[in-house]
C-alpha beads as a LAMMPS data file, in Angstrom:
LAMMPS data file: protein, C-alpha beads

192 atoms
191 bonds

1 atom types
1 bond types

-500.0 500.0 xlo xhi
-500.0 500.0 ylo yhi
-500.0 500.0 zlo zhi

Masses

1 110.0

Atoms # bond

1 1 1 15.711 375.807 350.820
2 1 1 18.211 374.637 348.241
3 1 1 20.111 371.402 348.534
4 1 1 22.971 370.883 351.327
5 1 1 25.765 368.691 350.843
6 1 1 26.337 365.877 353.520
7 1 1 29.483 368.564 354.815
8 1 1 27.641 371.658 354.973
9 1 1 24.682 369.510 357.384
10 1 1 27.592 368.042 359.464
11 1 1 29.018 371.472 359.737
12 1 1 25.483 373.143 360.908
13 1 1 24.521 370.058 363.307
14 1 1 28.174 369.998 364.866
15 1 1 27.833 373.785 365.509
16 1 1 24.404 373.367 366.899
17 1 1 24.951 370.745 369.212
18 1 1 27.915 372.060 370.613
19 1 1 26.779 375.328 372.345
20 1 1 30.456 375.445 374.538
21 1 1 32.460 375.803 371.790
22 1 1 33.361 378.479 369.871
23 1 1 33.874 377.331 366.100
24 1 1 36.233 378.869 363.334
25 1 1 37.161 377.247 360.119
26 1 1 40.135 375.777 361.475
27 1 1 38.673 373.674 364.357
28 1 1 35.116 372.827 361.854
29 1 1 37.320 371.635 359.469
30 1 1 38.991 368.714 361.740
31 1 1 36.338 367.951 363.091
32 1 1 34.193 367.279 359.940
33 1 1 37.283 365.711 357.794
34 1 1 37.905 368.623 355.137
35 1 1 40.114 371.289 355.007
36 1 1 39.863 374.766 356.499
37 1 1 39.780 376.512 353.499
38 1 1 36.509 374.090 352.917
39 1 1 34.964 374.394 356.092
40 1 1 35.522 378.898 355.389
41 1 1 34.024 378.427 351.807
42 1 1 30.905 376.942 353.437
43 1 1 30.864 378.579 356.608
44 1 1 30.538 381.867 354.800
45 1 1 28.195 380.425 352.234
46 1 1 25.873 379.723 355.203
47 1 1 26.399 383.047 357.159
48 1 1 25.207 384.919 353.633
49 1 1 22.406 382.547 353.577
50 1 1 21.576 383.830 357.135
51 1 1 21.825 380.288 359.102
52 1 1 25.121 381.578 360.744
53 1 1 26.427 384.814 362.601
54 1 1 30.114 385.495 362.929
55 1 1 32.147 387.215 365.486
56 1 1 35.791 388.048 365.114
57 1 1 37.853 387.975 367.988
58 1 1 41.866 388.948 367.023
59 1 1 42.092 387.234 363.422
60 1 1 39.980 384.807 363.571
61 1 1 36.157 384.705 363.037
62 1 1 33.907 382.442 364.972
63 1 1 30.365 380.924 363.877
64 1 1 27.392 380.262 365.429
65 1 1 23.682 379.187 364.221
66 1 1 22.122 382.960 363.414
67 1 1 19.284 384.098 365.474
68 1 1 16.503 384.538 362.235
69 1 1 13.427 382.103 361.819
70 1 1 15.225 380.611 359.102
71 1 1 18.457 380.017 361.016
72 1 1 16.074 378.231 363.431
73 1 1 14.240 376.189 360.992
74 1 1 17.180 375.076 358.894
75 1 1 18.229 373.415 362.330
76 1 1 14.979 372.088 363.209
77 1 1 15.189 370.799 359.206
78 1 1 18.550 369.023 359.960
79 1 1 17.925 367.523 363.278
80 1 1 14.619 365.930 362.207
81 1 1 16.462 364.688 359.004
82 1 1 19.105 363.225 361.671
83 1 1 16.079 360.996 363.381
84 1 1 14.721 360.003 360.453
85 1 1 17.983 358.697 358.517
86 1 1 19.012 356.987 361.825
87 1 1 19.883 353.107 361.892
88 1 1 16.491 350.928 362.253
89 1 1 18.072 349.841 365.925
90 1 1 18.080 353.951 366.739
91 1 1 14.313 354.286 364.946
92 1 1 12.771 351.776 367.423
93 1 1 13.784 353.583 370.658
94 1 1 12.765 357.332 368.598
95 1 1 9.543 355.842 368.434
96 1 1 9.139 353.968 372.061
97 1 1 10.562 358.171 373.391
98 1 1 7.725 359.673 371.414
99 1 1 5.280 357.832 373.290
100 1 1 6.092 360.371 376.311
101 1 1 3.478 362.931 375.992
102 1 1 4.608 365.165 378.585
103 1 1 7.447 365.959 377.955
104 1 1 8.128 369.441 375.652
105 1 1 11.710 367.730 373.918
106 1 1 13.559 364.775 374.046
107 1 1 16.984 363.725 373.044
108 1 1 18.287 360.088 372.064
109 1 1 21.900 359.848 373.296
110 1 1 24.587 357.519 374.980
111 1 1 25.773 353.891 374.361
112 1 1 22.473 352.806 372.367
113 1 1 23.535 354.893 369.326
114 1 1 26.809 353.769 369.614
115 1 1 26.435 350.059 370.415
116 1 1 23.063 349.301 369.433
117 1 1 21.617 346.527 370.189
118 1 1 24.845 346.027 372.581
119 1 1 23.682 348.786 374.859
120 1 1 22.843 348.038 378.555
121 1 1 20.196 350.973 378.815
122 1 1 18.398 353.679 376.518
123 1 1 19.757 357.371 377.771
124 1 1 17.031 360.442 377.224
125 1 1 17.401 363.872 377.837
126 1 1 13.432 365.609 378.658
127 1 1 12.694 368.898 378.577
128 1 1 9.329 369.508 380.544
129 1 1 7.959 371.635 382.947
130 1 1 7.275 370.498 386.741
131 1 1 3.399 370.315 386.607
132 1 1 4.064 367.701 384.151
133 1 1 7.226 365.929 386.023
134 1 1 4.870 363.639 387.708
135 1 1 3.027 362.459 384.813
136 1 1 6.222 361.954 382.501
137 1 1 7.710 359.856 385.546
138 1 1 4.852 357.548 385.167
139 1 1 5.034 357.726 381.276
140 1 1 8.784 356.102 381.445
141 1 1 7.871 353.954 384.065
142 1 1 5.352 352.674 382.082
143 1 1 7.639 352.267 379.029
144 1 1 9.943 350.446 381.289
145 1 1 8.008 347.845 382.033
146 1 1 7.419 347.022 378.603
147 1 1 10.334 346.950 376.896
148 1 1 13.722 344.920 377.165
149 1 1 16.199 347.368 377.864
150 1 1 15.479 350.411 380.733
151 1 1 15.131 353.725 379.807
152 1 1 17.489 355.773 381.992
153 1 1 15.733 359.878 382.062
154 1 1 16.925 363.321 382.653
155 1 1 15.045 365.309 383.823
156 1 1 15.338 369.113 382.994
157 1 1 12.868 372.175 382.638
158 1 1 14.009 374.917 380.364
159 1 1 15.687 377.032 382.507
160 1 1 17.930 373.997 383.929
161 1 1 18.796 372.929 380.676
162 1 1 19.991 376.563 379.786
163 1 1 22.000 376.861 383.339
164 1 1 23.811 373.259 382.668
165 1 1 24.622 374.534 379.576
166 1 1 26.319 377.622 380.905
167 1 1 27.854 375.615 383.980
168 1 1 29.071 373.295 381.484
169 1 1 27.895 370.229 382.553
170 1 1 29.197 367.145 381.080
171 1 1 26.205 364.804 381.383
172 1 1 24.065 367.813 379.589
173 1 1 26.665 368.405 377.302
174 1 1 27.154 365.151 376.087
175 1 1 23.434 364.377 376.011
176 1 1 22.563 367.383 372.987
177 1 1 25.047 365.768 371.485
178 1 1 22.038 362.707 370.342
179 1 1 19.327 362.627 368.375
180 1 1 16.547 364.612 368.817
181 1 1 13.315 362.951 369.123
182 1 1 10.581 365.431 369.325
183 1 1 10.517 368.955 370.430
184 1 1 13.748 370.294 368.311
185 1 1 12.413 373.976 368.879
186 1 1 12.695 373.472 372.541
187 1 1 16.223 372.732 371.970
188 1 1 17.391 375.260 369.389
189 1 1 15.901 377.815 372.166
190 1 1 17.571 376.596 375.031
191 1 1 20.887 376.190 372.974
192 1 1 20.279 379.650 371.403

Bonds

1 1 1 2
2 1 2 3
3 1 3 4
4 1 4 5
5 1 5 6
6 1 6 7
7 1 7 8
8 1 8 9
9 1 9 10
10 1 10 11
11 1 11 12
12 1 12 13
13 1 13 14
14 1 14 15
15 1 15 16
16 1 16 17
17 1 17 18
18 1 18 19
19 1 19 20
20 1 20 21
21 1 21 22
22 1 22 23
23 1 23 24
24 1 24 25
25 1 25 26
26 1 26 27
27 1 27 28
28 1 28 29
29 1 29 30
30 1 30 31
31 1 31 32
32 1 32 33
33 1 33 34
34 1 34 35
35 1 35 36
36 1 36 37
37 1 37 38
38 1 38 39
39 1 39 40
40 1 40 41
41 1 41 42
42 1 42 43
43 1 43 44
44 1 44 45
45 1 45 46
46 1 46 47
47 1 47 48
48 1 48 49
49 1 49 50
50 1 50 51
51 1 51 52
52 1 52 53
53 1 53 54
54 1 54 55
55 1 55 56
56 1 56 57
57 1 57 58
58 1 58 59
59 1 59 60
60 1 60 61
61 1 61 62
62 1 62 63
63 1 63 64
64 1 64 65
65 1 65 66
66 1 66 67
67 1 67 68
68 1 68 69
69 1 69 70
70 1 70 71
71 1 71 72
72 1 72 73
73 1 73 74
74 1 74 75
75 1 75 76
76 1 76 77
77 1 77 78
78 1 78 79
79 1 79 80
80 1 80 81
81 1 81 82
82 1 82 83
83 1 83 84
84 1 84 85
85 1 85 86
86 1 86 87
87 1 87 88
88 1 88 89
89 1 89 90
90 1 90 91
91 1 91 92
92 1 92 93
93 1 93 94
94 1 94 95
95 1 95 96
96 1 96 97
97 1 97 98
98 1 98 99
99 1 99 100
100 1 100 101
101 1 101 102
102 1 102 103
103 1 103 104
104 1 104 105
105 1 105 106
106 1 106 107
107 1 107 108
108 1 108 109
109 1 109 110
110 1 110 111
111 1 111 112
112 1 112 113
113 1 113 114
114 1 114 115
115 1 115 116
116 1 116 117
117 1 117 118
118 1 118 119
119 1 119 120
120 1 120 121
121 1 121 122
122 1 122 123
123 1 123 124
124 1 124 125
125 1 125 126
126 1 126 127
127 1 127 128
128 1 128 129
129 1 129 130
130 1 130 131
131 1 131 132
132 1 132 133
133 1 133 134
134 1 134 135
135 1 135 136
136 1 136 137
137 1 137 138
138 1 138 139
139 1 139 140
140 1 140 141
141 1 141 142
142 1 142 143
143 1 143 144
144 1 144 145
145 1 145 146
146 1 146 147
147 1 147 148
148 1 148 149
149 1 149 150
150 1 150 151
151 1 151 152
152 1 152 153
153 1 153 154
154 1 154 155
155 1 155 156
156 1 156 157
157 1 157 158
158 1 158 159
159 1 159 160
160 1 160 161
161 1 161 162
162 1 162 163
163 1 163 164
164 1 164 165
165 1 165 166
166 1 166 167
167 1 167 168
168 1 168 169
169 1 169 170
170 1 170 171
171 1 171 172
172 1 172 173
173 1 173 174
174 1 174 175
175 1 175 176
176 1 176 177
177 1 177 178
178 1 178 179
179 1 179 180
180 1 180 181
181 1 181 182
182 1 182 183
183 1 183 184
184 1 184 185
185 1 185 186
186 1 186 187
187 1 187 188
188 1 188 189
189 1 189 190
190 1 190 191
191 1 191 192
């Protein structure tokens, strides 16, 4: 894997985490702070490197993370990059969510990566399975009773994460929109 600039991972984790939108080189490029002719230089770059697909619709062409192993793994690459660059604040609450050992993913999101230590609660997204539900449930409540702040779950299998997705759900939505904790090939599937 050859070196990424800062842009290029912002472009592939934006794109990634944002499975309802369809992304061209115009709407990339505001979102990411460059210009569009930018955000098509490396948007092609990364579709002949095989991380993204493109689909034209009229005159504009659309991109989304490709469907290869390596497409997969360069995500995987950047969202456990994300985790581990992440303020010391974020760090302690990855580590207190990896404790969970039954749940298959996890993602960090809400007000404690935006406020910090201001936050009134910790917000996690779980993937796992329902033989398992039980167990997790007693993994956060243990958590919970050890730490300072409460660690507010959602709960989703798979398949439900895949249908919110598709419905659109805001709560879902918003929540891929963390960090990932553990279990980023879990994610890339169900956002696949």
């Amino acid at each position: 894997m050859r070196d990424m600039t800062k842009t290029e991972m912002l472009i592939v984790l934006k794109i990634a985490k944002t499975p309802e939108r369809a992304f061209n080189s115009n709407n990339i490029s505001k979102e990411v702070g460059i210009t569009s002719m930018g955000a098509l230089k490396i948007m092609k770059k990364l579709e002949k490197e095989g991380v993204f697909a493109s689909k034209t619709a009229g005159k504009a062409t659309f991109y989304s993370i490709g469907d290869s192993e390596y497409a997969r793994d360069y995500v995987k690459f950047l969202l456990k990059n994300e985790a581990a660059h992440s303020p010391p604040y974020t760090k302690r609450w990855i580590n207190e969510i990896r404790k969970l050992k039954s749940a298959d993913a996890a993602v960090l999101f809400g007000s404690v990566l935006r406020k910090g230590k201001d936050a009134n609660d910790v917000d996690v997204l779980v993937i796992t399975d329902q033989g398992k539900l039980e167990k997790l449930k007693e993994e956060v409540a243990e958590l919970n009773n050890i730490n300072e702040k409460h660690i507010h779950v959602i709960y989703q299998s798979l398949d439900d994460l895949r249908n919110n997705i598709a419905k659109q759900d805001k709560v879902v939505l918003n929540a891929l929109k963390g960090i990932a904790v553990f279990g980023e090939e879990k994610l890339i599937e169900a956002i696949s």
